[in-house]
N, C-alpha and C positions, 0 to 999 in steps of 0.2 A: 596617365592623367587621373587626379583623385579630385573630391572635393576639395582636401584642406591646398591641394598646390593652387586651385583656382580661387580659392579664400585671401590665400600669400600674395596673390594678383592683383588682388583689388575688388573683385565680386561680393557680392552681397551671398549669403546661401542660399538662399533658396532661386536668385540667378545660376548659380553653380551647381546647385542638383536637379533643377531643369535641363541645362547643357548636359550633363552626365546620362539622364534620364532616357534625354534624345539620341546620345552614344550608344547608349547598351539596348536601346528599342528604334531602331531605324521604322519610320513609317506610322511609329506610334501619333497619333490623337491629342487635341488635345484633352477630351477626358481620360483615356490612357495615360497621359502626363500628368494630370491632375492625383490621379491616384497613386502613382508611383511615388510620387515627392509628398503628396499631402496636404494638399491647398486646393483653393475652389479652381474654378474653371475660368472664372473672370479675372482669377491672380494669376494665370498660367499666360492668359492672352497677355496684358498687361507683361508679363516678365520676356514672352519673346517678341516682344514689342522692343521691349529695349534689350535684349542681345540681338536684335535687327540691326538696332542702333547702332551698338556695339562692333557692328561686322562681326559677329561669331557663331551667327547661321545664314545660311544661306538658301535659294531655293534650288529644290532639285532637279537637274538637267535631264533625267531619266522618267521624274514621275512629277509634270507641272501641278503647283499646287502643295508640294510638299515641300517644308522645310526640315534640312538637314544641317547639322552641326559642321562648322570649317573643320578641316584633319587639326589631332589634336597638336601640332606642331605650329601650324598658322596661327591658331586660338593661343597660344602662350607670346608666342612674336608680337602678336596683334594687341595684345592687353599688357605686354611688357612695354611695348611703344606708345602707348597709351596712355601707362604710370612714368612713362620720362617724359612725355608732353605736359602733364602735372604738375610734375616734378621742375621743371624747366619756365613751364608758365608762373607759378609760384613764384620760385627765384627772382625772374621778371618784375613781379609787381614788387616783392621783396627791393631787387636790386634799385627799381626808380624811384619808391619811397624814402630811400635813403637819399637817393642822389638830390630828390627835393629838399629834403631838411639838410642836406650839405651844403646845400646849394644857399641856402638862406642860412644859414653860420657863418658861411666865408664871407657872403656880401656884410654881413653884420660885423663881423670881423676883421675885416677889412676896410670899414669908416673906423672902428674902436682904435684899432691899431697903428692906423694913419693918422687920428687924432691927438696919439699919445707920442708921435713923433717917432715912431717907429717903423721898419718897414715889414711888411707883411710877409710872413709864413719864414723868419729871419732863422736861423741856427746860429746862437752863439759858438765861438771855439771853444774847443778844450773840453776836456771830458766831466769836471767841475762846476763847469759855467751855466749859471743859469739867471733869469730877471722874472718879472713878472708885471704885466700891462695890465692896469685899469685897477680897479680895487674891488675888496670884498663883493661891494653891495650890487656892484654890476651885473645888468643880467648877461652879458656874452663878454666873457676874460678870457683870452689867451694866455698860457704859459708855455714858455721856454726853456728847454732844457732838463734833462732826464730827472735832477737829484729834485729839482720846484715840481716835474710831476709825481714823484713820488712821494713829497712832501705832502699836496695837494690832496692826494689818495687816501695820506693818512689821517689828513683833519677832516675829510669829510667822512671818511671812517668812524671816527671819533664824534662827532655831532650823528649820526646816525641813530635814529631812536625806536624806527618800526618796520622797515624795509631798505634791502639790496638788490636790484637786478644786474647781473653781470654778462655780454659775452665776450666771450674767449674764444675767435679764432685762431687757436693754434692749435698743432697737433702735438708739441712737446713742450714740457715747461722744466727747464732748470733747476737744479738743485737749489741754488739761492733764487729763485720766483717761487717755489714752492713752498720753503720758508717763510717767505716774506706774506705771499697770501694765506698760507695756515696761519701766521699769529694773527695778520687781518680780521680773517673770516670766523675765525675760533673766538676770538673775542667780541663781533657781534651776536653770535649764536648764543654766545654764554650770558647776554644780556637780553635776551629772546626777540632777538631781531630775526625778521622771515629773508632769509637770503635764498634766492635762486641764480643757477649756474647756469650759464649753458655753453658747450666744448664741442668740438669737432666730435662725430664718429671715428677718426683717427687716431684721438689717444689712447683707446683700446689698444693699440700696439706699440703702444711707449708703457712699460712696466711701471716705471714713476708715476709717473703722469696719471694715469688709470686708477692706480694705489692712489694717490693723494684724493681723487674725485669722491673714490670710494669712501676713505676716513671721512672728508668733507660731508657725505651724505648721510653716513654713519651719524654722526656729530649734529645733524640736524635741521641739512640744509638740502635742497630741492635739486639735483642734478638731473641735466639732459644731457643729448647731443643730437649732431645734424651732421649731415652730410658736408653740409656747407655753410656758414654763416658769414651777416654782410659785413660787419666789422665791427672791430670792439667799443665796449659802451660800457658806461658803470651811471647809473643810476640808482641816489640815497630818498627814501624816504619819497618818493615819488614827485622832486619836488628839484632837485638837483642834479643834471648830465655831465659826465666828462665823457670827450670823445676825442678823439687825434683830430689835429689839426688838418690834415689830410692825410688821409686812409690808405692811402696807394704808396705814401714816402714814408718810411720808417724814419722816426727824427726830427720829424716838422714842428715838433711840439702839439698840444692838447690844447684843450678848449673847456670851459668851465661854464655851463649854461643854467643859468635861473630861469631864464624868458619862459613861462605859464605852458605857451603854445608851441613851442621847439621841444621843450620838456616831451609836455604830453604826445607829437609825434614819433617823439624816442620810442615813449613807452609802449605804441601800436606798434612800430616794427620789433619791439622784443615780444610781446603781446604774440603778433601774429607768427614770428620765429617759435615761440617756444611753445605755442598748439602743437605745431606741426613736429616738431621732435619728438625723439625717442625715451623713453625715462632711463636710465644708466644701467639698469640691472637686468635690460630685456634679453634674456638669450645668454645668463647667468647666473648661474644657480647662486640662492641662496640659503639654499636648506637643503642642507648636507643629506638628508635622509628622504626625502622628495626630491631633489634638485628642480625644486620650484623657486622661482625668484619669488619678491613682496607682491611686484605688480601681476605677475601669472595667477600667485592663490587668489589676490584680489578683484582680480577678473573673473575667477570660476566662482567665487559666492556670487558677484553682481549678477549674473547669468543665469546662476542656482535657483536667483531670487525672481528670476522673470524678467530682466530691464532687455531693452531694445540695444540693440549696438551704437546708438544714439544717445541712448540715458549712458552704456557704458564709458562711453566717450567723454561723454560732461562729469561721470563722476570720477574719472583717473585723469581729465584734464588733459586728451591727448585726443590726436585725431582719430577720425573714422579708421583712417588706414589702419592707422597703427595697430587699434585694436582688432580691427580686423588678420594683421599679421602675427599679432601676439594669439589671436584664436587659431588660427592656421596651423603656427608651432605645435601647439598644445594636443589639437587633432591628429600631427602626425604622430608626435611622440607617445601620444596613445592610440595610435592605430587605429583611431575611428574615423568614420565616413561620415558623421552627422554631430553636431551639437547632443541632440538628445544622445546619441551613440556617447559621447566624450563626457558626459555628464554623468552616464552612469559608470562609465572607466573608473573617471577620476575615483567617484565614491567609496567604488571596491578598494582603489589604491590607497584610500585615507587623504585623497588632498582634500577634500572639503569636511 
C-alpha cells in the first residue's frame, strides 16, 4: 500500500499520508503524526476524525485509547466500496433525472400525437418509411422513422451557430455512423461551433471507434467518456433537444424539443454527466517523448502553480476524483510518495 494507490481510491493526501504515517509508526501521536506528514496538529485531529468516518482506523484492542490503521486489505475493499457507493448513487440521481424529463415528453407527446390523429410511439413499415407530426415551430415533435431522424440531425446541424452537446451511449460505431458524424461534426467545428462529446469508456476497445473520437478531438472538439451513460441526446445551440422517443426500444422514433424548461433539464443531466467523466486521453499518451497526455502536463503546471485539487478540478472541468486519479497515476509512474516528491521528478524529467 502506497500513497498514490490510496490517491487512485479517492483519498484526499494528506488523508492518505496520515493512514500511511500511522502504518509505518504504530502507537505514534498525534504530534508524531503531525510532523511525519507536515501539517499542524489541529489538521491531523481533523483528518482522523474523518478516516474514523471513513472506517479506516480503528481503536486498539490491545492498547485502549489507541487508534490504529484497518489491515491494508480491509482499507482498499473499504474505499473500493465506498467509490461504487458513489458511483451507483450518482447513476441514481442520474438515472431519475432522466426518467423525470421522459416522463414529461411522453405525457407531452402523447396529447401532440393523439391530436395530430396519430397513435403514439407508432413505427411505420418498411425500412424507407417515414412522417413527421406537428410542425417546425412546436415545442415537442415527434419523428418517425430512421431516414426523417436523420434528416432531422442534419438540419438542425445546419442551423447550428455556437454550440453541440452530444451523448453517445455506445460502445461501437459503424463504419457508415462514423462517416456520417465526421462530416456532421467536422463541418460545425470548421465553423467554430464548441461541440462536446461524450462515449462510453468502452470504445477504447473498439479500434474505430477510439480513432474517430480521437481525430474528432484532434479537429477541435471536447471528448469524454464514462462508464455509463443515461441515453442519448443531442443538443444545438442550447436551445434545441432530440432525444429517442423511448430510450429502452431501439426504433420508436425521436423527439424534437423546443420547450425552454425540458431543454434546459436536458442540459443539467449532460451538465452533470459530463463533470463527472473522464477527458479521452487520460492514461494515453500523447507525447511520444514524455508519454504525457494534454490533460497529465496540464495538471502538473496547475499544481506547479500552487492551485488546490479543487481549483484543479474547476480548471480541467472534471471532478475531484478524476483529478485525483489522474495525480495518483502520475505518482506512480514517477515513483514518488508525495506531490512535493512528484513535483520535483517530473522537473528533473522535463515534464514541466
Amino acid at each position: 500500500m502506497d500513497v498514490p494507490t490510496l490517491l487512485g481510491l479517492g483519498l484526499d493526501e494528506h488523508l492518505a499520508e496520515v493512514w500511511m504515517a500511522m502504518a509505518a509508526a504504530p502507537g505514534a501521536g498525534v504530534r508524531e503524526l503531525a510532523e511525519m506528514v507536515g501539517i499542524s496538529e489541529p489538521q491531523v485531529r481533523e483528518l482522523l476524525d474523518e478516516l474514523g468516518d471513513r472506517a479506516l482506523i480503528r481503536a486498539s484492542r490491545q492498547s485502549p485509547g489507541l487508534l490504529v490503521p484497518i489491515a491494508p486489505e480491509a482499507a482498499v475493499a473499504q474505499l473500493m466500496r465506498r467509490e461504487q457507493e458513489e458511483i451507483a448513487a450518482q447513476q441514481r440521481r442520474i438515472e431519475a433525472r432522466r426518467d423525470r424529463i421522459m416522463r414529461g415528453i411522453a405525457a407531452k407527446v402523447a396529447v401532440r400525437v393523439a391530436g395530430d390523429g396519430i397513435a403514439p410511439f407508432r413505427v411505420l413499415a418498411g425500412a424507407g418509411a417515414h412522417t413527421r407530426a406537428g410542425n417546425h415551430d412546436g415545442a415537442i415533435e415527434p419523428i418517425i422513422g430512421d431516414e426523417a431522424i436523420q434528416a432531422r440531425y442534419e438540419e438542425l446541424a445546419e442551423a447550428t451557430t455556437l454550440s453541440a452537446e452530444c451523448l453517445m451511449p455506445v460502445a461501437q460505431l459503424s463504419e457508415s455512423a462514423i462517416a456520417e458524424l465526421w462530416q456532421r461534426e467536422a463541418e460545425l467545428l470548421r465553423r467554430g461551433v464548441r461541440v462536446r462529446s461524450l462515449y462510453l469508456d468502452a470504445i477504447h476497445d473498439d479500434a474505430p471507434t477510439a480513432d474517430y473520437a480521437r481525430e474528432l478531438q484532434a479537429a477541435g472538439a471536447q471528448v469524454r467518456t464514462s462508464p455509463t451513460l443515461p441515453q442519448r441526446l443531442y443538443v444545438c445551440d442550447r436551445r434545441v433537444a432530440l432525444v429517442p422517443l423511448a430510450p429502452e426500444v431501439h426504433g420508436h422514433g425521436a423527439v424534437v424539443i423546443r420547450a425552454p424548461g425540458v431543454v434546459a433539464a436536458l442540459l443539467e443531466l449532460f451538465d452533470s454527466v459530463w463533470h463527472n467523466a473522464a477527458p479521452l486521453d487520460i492514461g494515453r499518451p500523447a507525447d511520444a517523448v514524455t508519454g504525457l497526455s494534454d490533460t497529465e502536463r496540464m495538471l502538473l503546471h496547475i499544481f506547479a502553480d500552487g492551485a488546490s485539487d479543487e481549483r484543479a478540478a474547476k480548471k480541467l472541468g472534471v471532478s475531484l476524483r478524476t483529478v485525483r486519479r489522474i495525480m495518483a497515476d502520475l505518482m506512480h509512474r514517477l515513483e514518488a510518495s508525495s506531490r512535493f516528491e512528484a513535483g520535483i521528478k517530473a522537473a528533473k524529467r522535463g515534464w514541466l
